[in-house]
Every structure is written in C-alpha cells, then in structure tokens.
N, CA, C and O atoms as a MOPAC input file, in Angstrom:
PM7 MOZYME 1SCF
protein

 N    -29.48300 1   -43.67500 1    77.92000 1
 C    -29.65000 1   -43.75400 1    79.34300 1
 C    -30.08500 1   -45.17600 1    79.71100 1
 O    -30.64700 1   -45.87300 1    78.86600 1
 N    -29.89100 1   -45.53200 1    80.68600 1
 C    -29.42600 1   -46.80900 1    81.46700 1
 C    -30.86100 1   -46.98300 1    82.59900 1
 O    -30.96700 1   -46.19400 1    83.53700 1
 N    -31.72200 1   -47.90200 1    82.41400 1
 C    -32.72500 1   -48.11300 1    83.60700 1
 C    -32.10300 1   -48.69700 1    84.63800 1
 O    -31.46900 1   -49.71300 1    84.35500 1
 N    -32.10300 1   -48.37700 1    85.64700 1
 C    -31.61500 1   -49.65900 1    87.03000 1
 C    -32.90600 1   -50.13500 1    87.25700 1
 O    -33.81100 1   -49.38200 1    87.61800 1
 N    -33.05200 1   -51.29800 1    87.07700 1
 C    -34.03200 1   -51.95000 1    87.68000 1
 C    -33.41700 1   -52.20800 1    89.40900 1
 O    -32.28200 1   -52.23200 1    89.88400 1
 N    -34.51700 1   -52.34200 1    89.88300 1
 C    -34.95200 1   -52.18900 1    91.22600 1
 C    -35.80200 1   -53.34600 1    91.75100 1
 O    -36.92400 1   -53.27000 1    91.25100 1
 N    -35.69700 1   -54.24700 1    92.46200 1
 C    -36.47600 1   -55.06400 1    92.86400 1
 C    -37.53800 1   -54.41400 1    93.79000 1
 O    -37.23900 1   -53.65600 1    94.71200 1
 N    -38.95700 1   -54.82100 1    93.42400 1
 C    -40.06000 1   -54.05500 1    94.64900 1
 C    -39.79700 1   -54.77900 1    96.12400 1
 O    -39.32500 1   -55.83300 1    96.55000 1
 N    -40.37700 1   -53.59000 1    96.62400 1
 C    -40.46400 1   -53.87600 1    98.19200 1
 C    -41.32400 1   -55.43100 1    98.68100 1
 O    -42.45000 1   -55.79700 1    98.34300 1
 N    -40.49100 1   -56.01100 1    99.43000 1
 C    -41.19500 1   -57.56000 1    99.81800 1
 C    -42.82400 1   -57.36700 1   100.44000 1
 O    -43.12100 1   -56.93800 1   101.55500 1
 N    -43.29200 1   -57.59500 1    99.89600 1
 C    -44.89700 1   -57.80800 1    99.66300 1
 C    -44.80600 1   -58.78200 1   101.07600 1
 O    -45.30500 1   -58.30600 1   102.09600 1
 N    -44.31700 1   -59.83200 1   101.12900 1
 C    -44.84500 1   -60.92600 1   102.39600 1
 C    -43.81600 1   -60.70700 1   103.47800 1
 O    -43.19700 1   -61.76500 1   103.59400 1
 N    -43.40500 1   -59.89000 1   104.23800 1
 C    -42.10100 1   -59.66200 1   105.14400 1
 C    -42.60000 1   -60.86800 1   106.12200 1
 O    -41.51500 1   -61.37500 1   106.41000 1
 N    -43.30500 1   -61.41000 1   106.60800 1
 C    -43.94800 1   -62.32200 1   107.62900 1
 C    -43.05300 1   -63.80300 1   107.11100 1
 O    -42.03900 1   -64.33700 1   107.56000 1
 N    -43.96100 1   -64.14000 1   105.97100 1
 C    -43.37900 1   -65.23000 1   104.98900 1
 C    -41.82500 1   -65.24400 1   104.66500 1
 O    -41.18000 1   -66.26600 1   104.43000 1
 N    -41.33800 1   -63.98500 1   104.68800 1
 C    -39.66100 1   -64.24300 1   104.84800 1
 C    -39.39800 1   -64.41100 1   106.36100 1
 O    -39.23800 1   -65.51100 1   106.89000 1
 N    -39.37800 1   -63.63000 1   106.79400 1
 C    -39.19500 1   -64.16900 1   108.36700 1
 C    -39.20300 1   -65.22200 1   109.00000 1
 O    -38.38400 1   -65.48800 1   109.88000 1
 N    -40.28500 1   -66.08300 1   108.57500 1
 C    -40.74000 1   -66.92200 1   108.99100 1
 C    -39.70900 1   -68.24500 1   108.54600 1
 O    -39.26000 1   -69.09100 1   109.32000 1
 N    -39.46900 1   -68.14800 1   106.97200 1
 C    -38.88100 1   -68.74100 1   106.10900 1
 C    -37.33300 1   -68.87800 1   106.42300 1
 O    -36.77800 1   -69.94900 1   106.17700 1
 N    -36.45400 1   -67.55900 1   107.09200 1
 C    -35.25700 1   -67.45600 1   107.06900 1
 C    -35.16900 1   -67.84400 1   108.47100 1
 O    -33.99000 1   -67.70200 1   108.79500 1
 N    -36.02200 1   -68.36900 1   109.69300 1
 C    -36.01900 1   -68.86400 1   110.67200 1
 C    -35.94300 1   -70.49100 1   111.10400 1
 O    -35.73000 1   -71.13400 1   112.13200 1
 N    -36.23100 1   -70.75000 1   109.75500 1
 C    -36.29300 1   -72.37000 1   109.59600 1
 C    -37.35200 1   -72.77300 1   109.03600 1
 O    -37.32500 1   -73.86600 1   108.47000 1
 N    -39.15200 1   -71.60100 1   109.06200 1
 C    -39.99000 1   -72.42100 1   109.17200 1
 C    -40.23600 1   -72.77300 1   107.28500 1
 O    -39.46200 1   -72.34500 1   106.42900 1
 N    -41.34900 1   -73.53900 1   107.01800 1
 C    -41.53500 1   -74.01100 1   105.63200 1
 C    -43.07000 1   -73.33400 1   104.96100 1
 O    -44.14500 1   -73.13400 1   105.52600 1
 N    -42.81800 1   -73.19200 1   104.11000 1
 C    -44.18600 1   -72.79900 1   103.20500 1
 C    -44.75900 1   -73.64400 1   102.23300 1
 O    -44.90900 1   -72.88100 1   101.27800 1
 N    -45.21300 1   -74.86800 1   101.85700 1
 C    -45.83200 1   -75.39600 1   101.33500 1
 C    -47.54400 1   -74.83700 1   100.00500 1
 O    -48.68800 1   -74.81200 1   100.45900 1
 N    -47.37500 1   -74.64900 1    99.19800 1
 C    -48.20700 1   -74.26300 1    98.13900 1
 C    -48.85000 1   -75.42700 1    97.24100 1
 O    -47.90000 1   -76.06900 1    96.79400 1
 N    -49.77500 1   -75.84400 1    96.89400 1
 C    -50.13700 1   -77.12700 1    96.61800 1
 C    -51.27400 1   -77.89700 1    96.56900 1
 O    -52.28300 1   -77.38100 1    97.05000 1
 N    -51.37900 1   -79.16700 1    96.04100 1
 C    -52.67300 1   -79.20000 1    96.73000 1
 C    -52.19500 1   -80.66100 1    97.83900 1
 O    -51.25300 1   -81.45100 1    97.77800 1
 N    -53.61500 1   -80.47900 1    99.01500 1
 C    -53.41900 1   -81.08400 1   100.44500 1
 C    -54.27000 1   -81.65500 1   100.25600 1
 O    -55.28200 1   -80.98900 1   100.03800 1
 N    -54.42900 1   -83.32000 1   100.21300 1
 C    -55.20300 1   -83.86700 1   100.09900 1
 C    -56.74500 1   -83.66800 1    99.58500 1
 O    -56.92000 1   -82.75800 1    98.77500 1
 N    -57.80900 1   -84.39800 1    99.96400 1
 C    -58.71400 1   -83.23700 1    98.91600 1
 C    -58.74500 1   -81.79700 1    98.55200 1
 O    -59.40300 1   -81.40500 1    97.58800 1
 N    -57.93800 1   -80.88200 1    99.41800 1
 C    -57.91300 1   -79.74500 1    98.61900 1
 C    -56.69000 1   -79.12600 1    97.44900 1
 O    -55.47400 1   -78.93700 1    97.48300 1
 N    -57.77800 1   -78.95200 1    96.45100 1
 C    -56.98300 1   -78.56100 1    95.22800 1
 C    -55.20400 1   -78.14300 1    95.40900 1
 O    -54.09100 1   -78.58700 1    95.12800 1
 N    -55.97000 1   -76.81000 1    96.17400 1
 C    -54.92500 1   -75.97400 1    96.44500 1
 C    -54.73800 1   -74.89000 1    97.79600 1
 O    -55.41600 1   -73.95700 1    98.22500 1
 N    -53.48600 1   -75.51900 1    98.20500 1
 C    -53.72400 1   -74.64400 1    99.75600 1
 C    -52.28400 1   -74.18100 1    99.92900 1
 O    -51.27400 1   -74.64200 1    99.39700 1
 N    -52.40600 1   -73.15700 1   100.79500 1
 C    -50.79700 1   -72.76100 1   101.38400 1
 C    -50.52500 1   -72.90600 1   102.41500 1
 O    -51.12100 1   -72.11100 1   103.14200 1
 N    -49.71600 1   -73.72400 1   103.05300 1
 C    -49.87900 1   -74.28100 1   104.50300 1
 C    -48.25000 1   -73.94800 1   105.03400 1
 O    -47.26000 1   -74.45100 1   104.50200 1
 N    -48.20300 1   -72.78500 1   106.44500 1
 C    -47.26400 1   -72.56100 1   107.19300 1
 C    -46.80100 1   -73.13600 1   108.31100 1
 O    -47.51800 1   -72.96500 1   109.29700 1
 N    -45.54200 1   -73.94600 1   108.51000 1
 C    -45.41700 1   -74.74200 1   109.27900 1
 C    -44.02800 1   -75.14300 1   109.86200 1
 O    -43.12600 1   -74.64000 1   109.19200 1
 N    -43.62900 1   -75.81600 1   110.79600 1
 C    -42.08800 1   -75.52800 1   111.41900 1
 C    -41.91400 1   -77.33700 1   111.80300 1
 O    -42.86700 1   -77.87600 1   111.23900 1
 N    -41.30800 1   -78.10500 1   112.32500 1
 C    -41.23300 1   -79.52100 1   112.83000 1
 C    -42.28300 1   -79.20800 1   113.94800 1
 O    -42.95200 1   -80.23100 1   114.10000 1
 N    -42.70900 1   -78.20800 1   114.80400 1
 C    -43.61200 1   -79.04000 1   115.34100 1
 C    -44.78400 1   -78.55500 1   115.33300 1
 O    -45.59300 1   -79.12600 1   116.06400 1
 N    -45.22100 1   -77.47400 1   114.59700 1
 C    -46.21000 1   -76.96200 1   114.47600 1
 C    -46.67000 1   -76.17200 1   113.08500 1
 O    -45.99300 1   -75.46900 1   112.33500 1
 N    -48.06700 1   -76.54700 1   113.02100 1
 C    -48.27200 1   -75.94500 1   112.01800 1
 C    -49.58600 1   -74.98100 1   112.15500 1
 O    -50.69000 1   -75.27100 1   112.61700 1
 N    -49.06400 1   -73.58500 1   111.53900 1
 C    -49.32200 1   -72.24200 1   112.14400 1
 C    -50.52800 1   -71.94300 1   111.26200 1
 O    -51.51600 1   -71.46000 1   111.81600 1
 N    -50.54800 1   -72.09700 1   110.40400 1
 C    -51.55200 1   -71.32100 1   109.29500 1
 C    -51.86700 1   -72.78600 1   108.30100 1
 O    -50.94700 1   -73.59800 1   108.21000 1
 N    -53.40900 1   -73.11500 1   107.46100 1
 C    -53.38800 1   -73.65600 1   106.51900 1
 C    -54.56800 1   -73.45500 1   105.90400 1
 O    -55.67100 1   -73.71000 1   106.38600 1
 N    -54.28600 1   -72.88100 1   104.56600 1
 C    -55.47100 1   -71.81800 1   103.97700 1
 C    -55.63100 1   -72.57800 1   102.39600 1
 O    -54.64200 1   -72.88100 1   101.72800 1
 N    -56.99800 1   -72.81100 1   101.96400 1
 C    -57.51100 1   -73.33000 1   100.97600 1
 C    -58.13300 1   -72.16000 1   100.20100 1
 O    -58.90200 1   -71.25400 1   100.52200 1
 N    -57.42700 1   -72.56400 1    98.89600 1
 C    -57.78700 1   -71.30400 1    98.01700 1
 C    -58.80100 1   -71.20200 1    97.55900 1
 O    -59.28300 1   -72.10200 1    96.87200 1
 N    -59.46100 1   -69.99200 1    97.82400 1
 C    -60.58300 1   -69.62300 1    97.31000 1
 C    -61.35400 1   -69.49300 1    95.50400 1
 O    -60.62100 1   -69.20200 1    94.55800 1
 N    -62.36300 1   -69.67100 1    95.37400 1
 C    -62.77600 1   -69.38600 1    93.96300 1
 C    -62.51800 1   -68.04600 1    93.67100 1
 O    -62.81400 1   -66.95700 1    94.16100 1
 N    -61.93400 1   -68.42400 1    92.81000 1
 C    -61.12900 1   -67.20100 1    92.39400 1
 C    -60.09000 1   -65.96100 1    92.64400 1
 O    -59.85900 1   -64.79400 1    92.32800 1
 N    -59.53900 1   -67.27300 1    93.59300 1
 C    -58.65200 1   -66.33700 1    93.98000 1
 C    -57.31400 1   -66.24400 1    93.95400 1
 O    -56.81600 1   -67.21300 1    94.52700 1
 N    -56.04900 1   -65.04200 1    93.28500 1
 C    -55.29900 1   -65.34000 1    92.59000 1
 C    -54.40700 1   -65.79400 1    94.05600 1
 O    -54.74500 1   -65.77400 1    95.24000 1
 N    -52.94200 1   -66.26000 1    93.27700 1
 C    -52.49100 1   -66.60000 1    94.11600 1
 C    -51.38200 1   -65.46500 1    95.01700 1
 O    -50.72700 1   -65.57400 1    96.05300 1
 N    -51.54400 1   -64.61300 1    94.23000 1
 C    -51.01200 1   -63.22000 1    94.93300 1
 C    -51.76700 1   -62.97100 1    96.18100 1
 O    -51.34100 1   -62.60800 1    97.27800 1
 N    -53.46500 1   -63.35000 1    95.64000 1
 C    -54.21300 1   -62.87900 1    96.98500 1
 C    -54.11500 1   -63.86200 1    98.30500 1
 O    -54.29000 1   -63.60000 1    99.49500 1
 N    -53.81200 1   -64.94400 1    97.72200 1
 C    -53.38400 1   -66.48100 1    98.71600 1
 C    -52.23000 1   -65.82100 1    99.62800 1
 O    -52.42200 1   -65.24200 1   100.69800 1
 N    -50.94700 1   -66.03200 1    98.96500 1
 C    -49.85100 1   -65.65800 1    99.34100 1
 C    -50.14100 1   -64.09800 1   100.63000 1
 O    -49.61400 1   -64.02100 1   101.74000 1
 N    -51.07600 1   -63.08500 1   100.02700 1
 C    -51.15700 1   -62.39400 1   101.20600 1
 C    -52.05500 1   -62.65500 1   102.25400 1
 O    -51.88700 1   -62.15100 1   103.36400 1
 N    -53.20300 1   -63.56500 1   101.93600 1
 C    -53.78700 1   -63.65300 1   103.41500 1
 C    -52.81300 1   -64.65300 1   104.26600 1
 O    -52.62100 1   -64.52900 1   105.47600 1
 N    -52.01200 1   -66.04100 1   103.13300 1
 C    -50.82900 1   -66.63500 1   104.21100 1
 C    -50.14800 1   -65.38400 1   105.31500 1
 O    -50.39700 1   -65.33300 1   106.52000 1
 N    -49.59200 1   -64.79400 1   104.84800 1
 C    -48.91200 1   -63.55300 1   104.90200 1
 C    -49.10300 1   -63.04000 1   106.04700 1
 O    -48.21600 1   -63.01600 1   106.89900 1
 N    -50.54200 1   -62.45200 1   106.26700 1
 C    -51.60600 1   -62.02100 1   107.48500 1
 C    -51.77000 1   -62.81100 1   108.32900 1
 O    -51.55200 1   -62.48500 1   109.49600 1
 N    -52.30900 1   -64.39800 1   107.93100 1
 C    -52.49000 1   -65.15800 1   108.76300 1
 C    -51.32200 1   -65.62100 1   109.72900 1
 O    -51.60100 1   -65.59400 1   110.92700 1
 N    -50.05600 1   -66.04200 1   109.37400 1
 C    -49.13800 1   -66.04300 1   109.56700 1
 C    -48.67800 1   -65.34200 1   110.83700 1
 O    -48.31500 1   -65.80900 1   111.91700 1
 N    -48.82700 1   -63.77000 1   110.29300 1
 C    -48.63400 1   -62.72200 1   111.54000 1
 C    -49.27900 1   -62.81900 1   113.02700 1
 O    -48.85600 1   -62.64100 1   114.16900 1
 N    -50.50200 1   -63.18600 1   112.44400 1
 C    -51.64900 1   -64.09800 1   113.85600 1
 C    -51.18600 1   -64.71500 1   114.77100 1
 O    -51.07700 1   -64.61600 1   115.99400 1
 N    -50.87200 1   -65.51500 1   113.81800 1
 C    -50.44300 1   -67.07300 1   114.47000 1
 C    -48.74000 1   -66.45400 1   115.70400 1
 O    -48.50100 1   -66.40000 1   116.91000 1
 N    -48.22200 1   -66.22400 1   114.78800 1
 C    -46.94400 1   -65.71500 1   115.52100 1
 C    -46.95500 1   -64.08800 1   116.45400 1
 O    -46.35200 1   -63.76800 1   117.47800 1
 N    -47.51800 1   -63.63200 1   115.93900 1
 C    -47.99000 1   -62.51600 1   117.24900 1
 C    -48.85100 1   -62.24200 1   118.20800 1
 O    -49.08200 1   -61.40200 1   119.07700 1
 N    -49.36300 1   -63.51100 1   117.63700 1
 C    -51.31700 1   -63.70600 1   118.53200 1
 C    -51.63800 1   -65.31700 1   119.49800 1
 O    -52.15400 1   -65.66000 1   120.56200 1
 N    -50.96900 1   -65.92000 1   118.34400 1
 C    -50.90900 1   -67.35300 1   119.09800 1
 C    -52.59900 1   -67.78600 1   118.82400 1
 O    -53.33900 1   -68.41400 1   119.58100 1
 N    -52.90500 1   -67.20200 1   117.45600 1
 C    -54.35200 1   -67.50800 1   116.83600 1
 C    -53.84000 1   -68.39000 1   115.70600 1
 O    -52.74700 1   -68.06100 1   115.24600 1
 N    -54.38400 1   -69.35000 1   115.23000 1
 C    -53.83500 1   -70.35300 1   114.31900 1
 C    -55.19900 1   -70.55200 1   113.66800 1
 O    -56.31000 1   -70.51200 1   114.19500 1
 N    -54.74700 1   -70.84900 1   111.98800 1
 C    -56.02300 1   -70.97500 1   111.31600 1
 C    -55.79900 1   -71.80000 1   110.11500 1
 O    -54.93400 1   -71.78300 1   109.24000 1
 N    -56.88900 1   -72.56200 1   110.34800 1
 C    -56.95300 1   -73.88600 1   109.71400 1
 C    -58.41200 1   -74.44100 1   108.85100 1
 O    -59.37600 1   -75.14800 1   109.14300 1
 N    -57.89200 1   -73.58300 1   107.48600 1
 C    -59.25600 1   -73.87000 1   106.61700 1
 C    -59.50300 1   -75.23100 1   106.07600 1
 O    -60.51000 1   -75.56500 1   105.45300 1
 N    -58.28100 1   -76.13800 1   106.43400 1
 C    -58.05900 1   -77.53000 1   105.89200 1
 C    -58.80900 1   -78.75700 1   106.96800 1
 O    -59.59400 1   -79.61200 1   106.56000 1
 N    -58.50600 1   -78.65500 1   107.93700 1
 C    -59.00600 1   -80.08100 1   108.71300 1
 C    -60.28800 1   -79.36100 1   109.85600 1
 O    -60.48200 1   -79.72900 1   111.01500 1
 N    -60.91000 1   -78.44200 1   109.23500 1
 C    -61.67400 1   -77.55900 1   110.21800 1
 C    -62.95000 1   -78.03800 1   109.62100 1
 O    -64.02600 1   -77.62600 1   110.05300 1

C-alpha cells in the first residue's frame, strides 16, 4: 500500500495573501537586531517583529502572521524595531 502524502493546511494564510499580492516578507537580521521578520509593500511597512529569546521561528512566523492581519484589517501597525 501506497501513502499519499498530503501537504498540511497553510499555517500563515495572511503571509500568503499578503505575499501573492505583491507584498514582501523579509526574515533576518535588521540592523542591530539579530533577527526580525519584517512585512512590507513599496510604500509601507506593516508589521516589524524582533525575535524573541527563545523563540522558535515557527512561533515568529505566526505572530508575523497575526500581526500582519492587524495591520491589514485594523490599520494597527507594529513595530518592535525602531520603537
């Protein structure tokens, strides 16, 4: 017998959306910070989140994720980088 693998259900639907609209996701590190995930389009940038101690990057990727949703359904923008 034969497994079909199955790809899981998209964990970040925001982060694709966002992504297949034009905008960019950046993972990295941002000037003094190590490591950040920063959501952003040519003229704005929506979300930029500095990773926490200890925190994986699965858990990064979902508060981008959340934050993200904010920003674009709320018009709340959050900025752990130049704050």
């Amino acid at each position: 017998m034969t497994r079909q693998h199955h790809p899981p259900e998209n964990p970040w639907p925001n982060l694709q959306k966002f992504i297949d609209s034009g905008g960019q996701i950046s993972i990295g590190e941002s000037g003094p910070v190590r490591c950040s995930a920063v959501a952003a389009d040519e003229h704005t940038m929506y979300v930029a989140l500095s990773r926490r101690t200890g925190e994986s990057l699965v858990d990064l990727l979902h508060r981008l994720d959340r934050a993200l949703d904010k920003a674009l359904s709320e018009e709340v923008f959050t900025d752990e980088i130049n704050s």
